[in-house]
C-alpha positions in Angstrom: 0.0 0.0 0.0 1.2 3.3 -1.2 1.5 6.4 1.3 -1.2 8.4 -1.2 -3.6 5.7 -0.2 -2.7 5.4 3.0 -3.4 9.1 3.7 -6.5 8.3 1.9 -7.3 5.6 3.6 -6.8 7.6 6.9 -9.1 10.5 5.7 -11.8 8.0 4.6 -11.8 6.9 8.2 -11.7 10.1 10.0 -15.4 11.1 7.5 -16.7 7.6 9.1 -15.9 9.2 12.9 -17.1 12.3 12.3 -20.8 11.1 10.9 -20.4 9.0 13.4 -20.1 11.4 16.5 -22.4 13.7 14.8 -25.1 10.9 14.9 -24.6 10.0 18.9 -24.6 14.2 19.0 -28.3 13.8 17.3 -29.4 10.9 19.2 -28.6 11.3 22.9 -30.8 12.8 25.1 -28.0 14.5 27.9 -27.2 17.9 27.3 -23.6 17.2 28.4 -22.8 14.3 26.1 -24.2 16.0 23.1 -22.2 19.1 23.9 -19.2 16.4 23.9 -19.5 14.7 20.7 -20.8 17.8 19.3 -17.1 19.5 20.1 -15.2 16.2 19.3 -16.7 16.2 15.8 -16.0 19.8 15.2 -12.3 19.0 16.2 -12.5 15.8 14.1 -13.5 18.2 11.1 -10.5 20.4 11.6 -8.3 17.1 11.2 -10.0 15.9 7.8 -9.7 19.8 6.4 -5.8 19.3 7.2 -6.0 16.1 6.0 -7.5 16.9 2.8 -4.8 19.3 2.3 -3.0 17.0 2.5 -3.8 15.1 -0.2 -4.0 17.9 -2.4 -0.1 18.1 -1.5 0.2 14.8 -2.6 -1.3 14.5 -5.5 0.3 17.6 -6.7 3.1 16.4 -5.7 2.8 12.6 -7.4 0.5 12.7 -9.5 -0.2 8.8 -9.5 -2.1 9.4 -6.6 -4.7 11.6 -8.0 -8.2 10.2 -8.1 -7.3 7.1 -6.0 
């Protein structure tokens, strides 16, 4: 496995986690825990925006990567 598709791989992951936690933030009932997932998945957002950035880099970069 290459590093482009690891680093896609990785961002493909990080989209599962954050519909994830946005579905527990739609779904629970306690204030407190929505607050919690509703924070963790705005952080988790800020990580695939860099991530995605990332891949722009590398497909730039190596352009065998691009569309992978």
């Amino acid at each position: 496995m290459t590093v482009g598709s690891q680093v896609k791989q990785c961002l493909s992951s990080l989209k599962s986690i954050e519909a994830t936690l946005n579905s527990f933030a739609i779904m629970t009932d306690e204030d407190e825990a929505r607050r919690a997932f509703h924070e963790t998945c705005l952080k988790t957002r800020k990580v695939i925006q860099q991530m995605e950035a990332r891949v722009d880099e590398l497909e730039i970069e190596e352009p065998q990567y691009k569309g992978f």
